[in-house]
Structure formats: C-alpha cells, structure tokens
C-alpha positions as a Python dict, from the first residue, in 0.01 Angstrom:
ca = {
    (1, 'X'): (0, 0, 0),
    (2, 'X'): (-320, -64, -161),
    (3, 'X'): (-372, -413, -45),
    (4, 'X'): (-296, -326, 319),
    (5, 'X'): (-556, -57, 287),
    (6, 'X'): (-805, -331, 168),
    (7, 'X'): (-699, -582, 410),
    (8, 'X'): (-792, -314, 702),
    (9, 'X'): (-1114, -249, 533),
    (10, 'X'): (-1188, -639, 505),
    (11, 'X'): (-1096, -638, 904),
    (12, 'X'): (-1395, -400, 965),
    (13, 'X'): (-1622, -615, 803),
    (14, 'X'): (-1561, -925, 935),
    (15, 'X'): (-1527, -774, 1278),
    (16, 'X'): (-1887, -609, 1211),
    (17, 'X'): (-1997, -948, 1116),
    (18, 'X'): (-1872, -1170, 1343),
    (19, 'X'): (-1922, -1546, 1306),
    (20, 'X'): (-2312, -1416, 1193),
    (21, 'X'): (-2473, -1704, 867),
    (22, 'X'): (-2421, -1511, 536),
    (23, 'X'): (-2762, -1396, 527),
    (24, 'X'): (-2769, -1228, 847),
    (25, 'X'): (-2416, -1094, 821),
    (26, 'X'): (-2459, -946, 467),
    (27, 'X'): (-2825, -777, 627),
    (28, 'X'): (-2607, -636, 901),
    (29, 'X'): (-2373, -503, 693),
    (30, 'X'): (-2649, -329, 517),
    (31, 'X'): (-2782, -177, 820),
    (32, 'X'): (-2489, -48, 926),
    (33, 'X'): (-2501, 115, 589),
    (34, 'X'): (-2115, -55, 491),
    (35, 'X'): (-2305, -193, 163),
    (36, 'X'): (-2357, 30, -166),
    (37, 'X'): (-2751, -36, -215),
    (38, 'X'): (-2734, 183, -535),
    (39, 'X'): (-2464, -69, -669),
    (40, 'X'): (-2649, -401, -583),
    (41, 'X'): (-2934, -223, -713),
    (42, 'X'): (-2796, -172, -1045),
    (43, 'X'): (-2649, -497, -1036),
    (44, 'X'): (-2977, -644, -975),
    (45, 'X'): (-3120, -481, -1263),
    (46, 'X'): (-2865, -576, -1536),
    (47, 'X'): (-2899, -943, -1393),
    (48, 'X'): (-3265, -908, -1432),
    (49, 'X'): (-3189, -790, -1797),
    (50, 'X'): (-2943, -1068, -1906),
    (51, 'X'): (-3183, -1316, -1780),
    (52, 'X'): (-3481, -1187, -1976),
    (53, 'X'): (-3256, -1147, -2253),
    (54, 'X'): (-3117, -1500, -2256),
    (55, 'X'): (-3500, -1582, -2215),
    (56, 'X'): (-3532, -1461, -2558),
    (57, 'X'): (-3678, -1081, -2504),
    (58, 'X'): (-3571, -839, -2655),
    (59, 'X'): (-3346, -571, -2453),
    (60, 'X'): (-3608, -267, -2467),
    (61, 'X'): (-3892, -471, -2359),
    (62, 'X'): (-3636, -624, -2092),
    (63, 'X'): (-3556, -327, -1945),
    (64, 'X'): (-3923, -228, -1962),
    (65, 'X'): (-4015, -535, -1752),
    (66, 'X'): (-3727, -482, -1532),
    (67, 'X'): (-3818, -101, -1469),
    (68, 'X'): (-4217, -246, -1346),
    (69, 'X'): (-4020, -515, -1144),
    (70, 'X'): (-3813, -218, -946),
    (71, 'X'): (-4051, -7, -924),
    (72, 'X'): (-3874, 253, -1088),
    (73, 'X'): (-3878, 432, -1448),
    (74, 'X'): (-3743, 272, -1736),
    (75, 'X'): (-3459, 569, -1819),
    (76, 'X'): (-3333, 446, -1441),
    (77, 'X'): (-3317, 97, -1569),
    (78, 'X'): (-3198, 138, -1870),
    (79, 'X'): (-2896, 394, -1723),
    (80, 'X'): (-2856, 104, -1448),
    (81, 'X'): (-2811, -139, -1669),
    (82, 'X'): (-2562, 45, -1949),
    (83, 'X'): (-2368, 164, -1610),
    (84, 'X'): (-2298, -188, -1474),
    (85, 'X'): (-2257, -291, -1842),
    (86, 'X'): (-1930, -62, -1855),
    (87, 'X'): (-1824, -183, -1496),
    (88, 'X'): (-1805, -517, -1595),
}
C-alpha cells in the first residue's frame, strides 16, 4: 500500500516536471514549493561539515565556519547538522 502511495506521489513530480534538464526541473519543483528547503538546508550544512572535517578541522570550528557560510547562527548549524546526523 505504501509503495503505490509513493508511486502516485513520484507521478506528480514527474508530471510537474515534464521532460524539463535536472537543473530546471529540480528549480521548478522548488517553486512549486514540492521540495523540503529546511531538509536540503540541513543537508547542506552537515555536507559542509564532513567536508571541513575530512579537511582536517576540527568539528566546532567546522560548524562555526559553516554557520558564517549560511548565514545563520552556529546553535542552527550545529542542531542541523546533529539532526541529519541521526537521519542518516
């Protein structure tokens, strides 16, 4: 039951899409406001994170550089980051 649910939800995507380049479909789908911002945001963030990590930096001072990056306060990034840490 669950997977014909999803399939009917993947139908209204592609169908908002149409045969759009990946770029322009994935803006559309944006506009018409059938993308979770908040979660690519936070996704964003803990990528930004791993990367600055795996650059050597230490995860407080990665997630302080990540916070000026985004514009946002470092308590957002850090809860962000610790959220999409669980999802995964």
């Amino acid at each position: 039951m669950k997977k014909q649910i999803e399939n009917r939800f993947a139908e209204v995507l592609l169908d908002t899409i149409g045969n759009l380049p990946p770029r322009e479909a994935i803006e559309k789908l944006m506009t018409a406001g059938l993308v979770d911002i908040r979660a690519c945001e936070r996704q964003a963030i803990y990528n930004e994170v791993r990367r600055a990590e795996r650059a050597g930096i230490h995860r407080c001072e990665a997630l302080e550089q990540t916070a000026e990056q985004f514009c946002c306060s470092y308590e957002k990034a850090r809860n962000a980051f610790y959220k999409q840490l669980r999802a995964l």
